[in-house]
C-alpha positions as CSV (number, residue, x, y, z in Angstrom):
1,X,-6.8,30.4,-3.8
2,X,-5.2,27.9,-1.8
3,X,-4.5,24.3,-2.3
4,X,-7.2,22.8,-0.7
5,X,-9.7,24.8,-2.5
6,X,-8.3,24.3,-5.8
7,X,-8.9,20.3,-4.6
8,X,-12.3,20.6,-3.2
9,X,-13.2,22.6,-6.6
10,X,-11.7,19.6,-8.9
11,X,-13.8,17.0,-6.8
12,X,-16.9,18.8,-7.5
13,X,-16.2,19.5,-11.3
14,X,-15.5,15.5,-11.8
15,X,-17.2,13.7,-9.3
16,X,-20.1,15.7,-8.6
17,X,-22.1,13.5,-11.1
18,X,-21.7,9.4,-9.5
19,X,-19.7,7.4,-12.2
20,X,-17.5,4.9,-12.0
21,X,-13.5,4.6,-11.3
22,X,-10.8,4.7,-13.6
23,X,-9.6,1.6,-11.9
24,X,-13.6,0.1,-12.0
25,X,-13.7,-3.7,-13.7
26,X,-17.1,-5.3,-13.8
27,X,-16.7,-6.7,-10.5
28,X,-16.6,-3.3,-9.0
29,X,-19.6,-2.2,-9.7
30,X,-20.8,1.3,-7.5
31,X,-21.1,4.5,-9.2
32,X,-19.2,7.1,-6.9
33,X,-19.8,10.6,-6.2
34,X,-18.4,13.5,-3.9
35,X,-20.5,15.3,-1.8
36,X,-19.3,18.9,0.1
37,X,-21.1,20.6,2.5
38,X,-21.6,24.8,3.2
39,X,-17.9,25.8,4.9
40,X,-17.4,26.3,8.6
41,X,-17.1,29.1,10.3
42,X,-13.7,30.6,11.8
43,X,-15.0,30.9,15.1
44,X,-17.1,27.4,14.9
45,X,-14.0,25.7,14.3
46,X,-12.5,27.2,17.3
47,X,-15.6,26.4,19.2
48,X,-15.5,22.9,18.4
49,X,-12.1,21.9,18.7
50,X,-11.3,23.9,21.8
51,X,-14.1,22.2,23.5
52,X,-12.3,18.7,22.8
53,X,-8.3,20.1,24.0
54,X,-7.1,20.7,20.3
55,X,-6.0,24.2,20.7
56,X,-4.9,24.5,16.9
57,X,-5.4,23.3,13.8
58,X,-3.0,21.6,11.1
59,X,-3.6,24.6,8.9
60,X,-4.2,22.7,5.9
61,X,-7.4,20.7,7.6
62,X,-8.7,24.2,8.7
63,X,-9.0,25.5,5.2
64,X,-10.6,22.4,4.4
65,X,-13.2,22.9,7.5
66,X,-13.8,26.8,6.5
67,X,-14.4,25.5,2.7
68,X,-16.2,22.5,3.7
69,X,-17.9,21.4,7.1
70,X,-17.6,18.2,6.3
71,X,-17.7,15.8,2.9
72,X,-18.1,12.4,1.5
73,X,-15.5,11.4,-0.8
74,X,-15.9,9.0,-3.4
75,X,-19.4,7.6,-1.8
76,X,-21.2,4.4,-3.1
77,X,-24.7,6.6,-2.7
78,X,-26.5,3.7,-4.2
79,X,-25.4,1.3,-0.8
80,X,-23.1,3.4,1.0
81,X,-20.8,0.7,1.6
82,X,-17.7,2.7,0.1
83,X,-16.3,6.3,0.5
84,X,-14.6,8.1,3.0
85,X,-16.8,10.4,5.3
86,X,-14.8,13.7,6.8
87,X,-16.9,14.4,9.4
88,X,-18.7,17.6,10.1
89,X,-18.4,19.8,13.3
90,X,-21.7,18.2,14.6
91,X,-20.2,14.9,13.3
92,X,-17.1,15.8,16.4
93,X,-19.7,16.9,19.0
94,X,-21.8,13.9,18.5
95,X,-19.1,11.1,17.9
96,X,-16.5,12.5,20.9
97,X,-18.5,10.3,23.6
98,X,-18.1,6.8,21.4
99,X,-14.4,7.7,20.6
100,X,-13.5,8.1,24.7
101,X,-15.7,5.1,25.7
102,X,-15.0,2.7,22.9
103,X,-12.1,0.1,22.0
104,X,-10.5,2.9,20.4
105,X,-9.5,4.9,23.4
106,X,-6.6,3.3,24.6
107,X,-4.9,3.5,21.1
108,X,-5.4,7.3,21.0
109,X,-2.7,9.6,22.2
110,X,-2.7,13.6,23.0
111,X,-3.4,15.1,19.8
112,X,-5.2,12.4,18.0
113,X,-8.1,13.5,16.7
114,X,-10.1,11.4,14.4
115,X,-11.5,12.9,11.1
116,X,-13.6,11.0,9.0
117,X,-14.3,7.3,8.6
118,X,-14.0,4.5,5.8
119,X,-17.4,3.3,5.2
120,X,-18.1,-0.5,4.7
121,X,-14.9,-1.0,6.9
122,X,-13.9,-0.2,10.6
123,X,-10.7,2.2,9.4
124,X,-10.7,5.8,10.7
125,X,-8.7,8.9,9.1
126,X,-6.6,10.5,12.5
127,X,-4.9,13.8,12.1
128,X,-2.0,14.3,14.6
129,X,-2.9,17.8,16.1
130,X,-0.2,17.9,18.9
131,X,2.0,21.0,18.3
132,X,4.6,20.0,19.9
133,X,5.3,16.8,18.8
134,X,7.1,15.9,15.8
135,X,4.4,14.7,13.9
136,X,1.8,17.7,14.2
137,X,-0.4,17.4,10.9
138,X,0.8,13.8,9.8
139,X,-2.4,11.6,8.7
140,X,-2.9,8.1,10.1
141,X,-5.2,5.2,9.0
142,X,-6.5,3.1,11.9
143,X,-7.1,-0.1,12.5
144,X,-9.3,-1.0,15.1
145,X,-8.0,-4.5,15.6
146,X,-3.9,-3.5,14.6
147,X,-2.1,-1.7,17.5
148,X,-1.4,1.4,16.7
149,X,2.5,0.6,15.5
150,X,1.2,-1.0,12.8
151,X,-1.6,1.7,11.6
152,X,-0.8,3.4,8.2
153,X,1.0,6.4,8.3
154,X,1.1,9.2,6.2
155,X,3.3,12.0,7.3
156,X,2.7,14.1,4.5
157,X,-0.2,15.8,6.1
158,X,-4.0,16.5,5.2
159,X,-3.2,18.4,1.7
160,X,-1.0,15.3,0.2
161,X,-3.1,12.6,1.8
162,X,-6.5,14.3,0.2
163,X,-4.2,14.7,-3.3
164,X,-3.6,11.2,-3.1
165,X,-6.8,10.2,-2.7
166,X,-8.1,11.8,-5.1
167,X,-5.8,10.6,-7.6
168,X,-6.1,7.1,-6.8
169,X,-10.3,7.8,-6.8
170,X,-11.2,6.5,-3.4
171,X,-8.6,3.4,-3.9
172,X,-6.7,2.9,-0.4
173,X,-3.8,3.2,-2.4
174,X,-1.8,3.2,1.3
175,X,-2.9,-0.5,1.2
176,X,-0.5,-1.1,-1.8
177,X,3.0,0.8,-0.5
């Protein structure tokens, strides 16, 4: 079993139920939950991401994909103002147009690709996906109104980024480094 498995399976043992955070004080009040979604196919994945120029995968993010097409993590369902959403294949497909047309294009660089979104905020989760540059499968956090020198980054990769975030229950615990 690999790491990210063993991940997505703790997420839906604890969270699969909404409650509230360990770090939760009466002012906070959403109940969260995890959602996941079937896995991806192999050759879907392939599809998808070829179609866009990413010719492989962080391997860590593709076990993810093949085990989960998609998920919400640590989602306010009541309001949906919280929680990070991973997006699906059809998320990429249908969000690639707004990504090239939008403020955000001239922040992007070859091999950005972004993942998933903060919800209730303007923050996006970017997965370097160049192979040949040093930072293949690092994790950033974008800001849409930061340049991109001062966007969080994480160069740990998807597999430390998700662990983190799951310890920290949804908290951008980047925020407080």
């Amino acid at each position: 079993m690999t790491d990210i498995i063993e991940k997505i399976q703790f997420l839906k043992e604890t969270w699969s139920q909404p409650k509230r955070a360990s770090y939760d004080n009466e002012s906070y009040s959403f109940d969260l939950i995890c959602i996941f979604n079937k896995g991806s196919l192999e050759s879907e994945i392939v599809s998808t991401f070829n179609l866009i120029g990413i010719e492989e995968l962080p391997f860590e993010y593709k076990q993810f994909l093949l085990a989960s097409n998609g998920a919400f993590l640590f989602l306010d369902k009541k309001y949906n103002q919280a929680g990070l959403d991973f997006y699906s294949l059809e998320d990429f497909e249908a969000k690639i147009g707004f990504w090239l047309s939008s403020y955000r294009a001239h922040s992007l660089i070859k091999g950005d690709l972004i993942i998933g979104e903060f919800l209730g905020d303007s923050d996006f989760v970017v997965l370097r996906c160049d192979k040949k540059a040093d930072d293949y499968g690092a994790i950033i956090i974008s800001h849409p109104f930061d340049e991109r020198k001062d966007w969080f980054y994480i160069e740990d990769g998807f597999s430390k980024f998700l662990s983190d975030f799951m310890k920290a229950e949804g908290y951008k615990y980047w925020e407080s480094i």
